[in-house]
N, C-alpha and C positions, 0 to 999 in steps of 0.2 A: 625628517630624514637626517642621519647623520652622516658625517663629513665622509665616511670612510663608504657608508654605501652609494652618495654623489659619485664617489671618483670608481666604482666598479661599476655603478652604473655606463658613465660615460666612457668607461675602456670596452665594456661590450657594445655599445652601441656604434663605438668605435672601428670595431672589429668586422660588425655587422657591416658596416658603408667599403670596408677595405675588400671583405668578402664580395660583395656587389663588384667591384671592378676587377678583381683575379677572377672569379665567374665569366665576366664579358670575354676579359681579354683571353685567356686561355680556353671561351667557345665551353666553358662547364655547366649548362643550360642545368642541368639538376642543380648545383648550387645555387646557382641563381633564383630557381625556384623556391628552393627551401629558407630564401629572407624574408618571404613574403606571406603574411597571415592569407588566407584563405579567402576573403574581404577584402584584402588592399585591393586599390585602384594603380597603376604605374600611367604618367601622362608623361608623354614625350612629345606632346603639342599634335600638329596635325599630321605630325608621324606616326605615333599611337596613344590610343588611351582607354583602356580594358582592366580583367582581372591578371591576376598571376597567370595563369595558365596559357590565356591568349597571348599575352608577354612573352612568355617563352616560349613558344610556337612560333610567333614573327621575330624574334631573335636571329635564328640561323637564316630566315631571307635577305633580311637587311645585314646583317653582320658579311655574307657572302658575298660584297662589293669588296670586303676590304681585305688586304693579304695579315695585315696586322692592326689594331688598333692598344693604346696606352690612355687607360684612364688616372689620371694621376689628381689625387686628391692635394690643395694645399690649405688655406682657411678650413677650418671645421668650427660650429659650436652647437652646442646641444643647451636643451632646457629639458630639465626632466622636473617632471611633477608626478611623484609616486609613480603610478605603471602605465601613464603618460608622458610621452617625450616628442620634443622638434628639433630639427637640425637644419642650420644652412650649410652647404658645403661647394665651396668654390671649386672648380672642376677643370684640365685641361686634358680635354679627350682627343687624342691623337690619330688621326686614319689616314691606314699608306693603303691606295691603291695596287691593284697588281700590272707585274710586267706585261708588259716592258717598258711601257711611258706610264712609271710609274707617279703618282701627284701627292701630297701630302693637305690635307684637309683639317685644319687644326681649330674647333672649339674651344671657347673660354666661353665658361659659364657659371650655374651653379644649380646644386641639387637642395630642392625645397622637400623635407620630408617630416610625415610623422609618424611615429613611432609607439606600439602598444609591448609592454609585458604580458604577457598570457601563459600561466603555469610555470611560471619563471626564467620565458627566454624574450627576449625582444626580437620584435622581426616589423620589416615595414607593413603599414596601414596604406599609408600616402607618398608618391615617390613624384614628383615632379623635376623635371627640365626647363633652365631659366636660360637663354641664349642671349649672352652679354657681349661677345665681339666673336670674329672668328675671322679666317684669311686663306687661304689656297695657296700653295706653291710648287712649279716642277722641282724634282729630282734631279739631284745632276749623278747621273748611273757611274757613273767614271768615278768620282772623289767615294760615291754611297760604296762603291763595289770594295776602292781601295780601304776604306777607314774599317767596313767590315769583315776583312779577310782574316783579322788574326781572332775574333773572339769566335764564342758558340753566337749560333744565330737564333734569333727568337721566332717564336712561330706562333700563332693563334689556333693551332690546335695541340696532340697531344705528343707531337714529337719537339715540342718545345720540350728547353733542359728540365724546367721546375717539373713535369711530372717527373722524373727521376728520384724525387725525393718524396718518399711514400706519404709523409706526414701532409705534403701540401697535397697531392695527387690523390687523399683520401678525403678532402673536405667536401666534398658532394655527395659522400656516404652516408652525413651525419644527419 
């Protein structure tokens, strides 16, 4: 494999794990769906562990505790072998309850995954969750209300700002 198709590989697959967290977070169950080979497995321990479709069917149950969630990728790496590939990917997935005693539920983890080319796109085969630390804390409604008065507010459905911008609000078309 040469150097130049290593690093396209890794920017799509790249792209692919980025997709997977604007999916959750902005509630876009069609994208979500369409990372996923047909055969993948997604394990999320003894919370779930099925094909795609199951996956994104218990998506909106569990996702509808939370008024917002922020999956934020830091660590990444990948191994690709031809049109095989693994990733670990270090994870800090964010869940704010809703009002009005509202809680913030913060995992640290990481996403164990692997990864097939098939007719030339990558999509997951195997998607696991590894639960490495995490912590619970109240809200203080007072300082949250004050600090978020002056920006736009985030939403986890589609009156968040980022659908506004056609290019992101069209990736679960594709």
């Amino acid at each position: 494999m040469t150097m130049d198709q290593s690093l396209l590989d890794q920017i799509a697959l790249r792209d692919l794990v980025m997709r997977y967290c604007r999916g959750c977070d902005r509630r876009d169950f069609a994208l979500v769906r369409s990372l996923y080979h047909d055969d993948a497995i997604d394990d999320h321990g003894s919370m779930f562990k099925g094909n795609p479709d199951d996956f994104v069917a218990w998506l909106p149950e569990v996702m509808a505790h939370w008024e917002l969630t922020i999956h934020s990728i830091m660590n990444s790496l990948f191994v690709v072998d031809g049109d095989l590939a693994e990733g670990e990917h270090h994870v800090r997935a964010y869940h704010r309850t809703h009002p009005p005693k509202r809680k913030e539920f913060i995992v640290y983890g990481r996403y164990l995954d692997r990864y097939e080319r098939r007719d030339g796109v990558w999509k997951f085969v195997y998607r696991s969750l590894v639960f490495d630390q995490g912590e619970v804390c109240e809200i203080d409604e007072e300082s949250f209300g004050r600090l978020a008065a002056d920006a736009a507010q985030g939403t986890a459905d589609r009156k968040d700002p980022s659908w506004t911008f056609p290019l992101l609000a069209g990736l679960g078309e594709n």
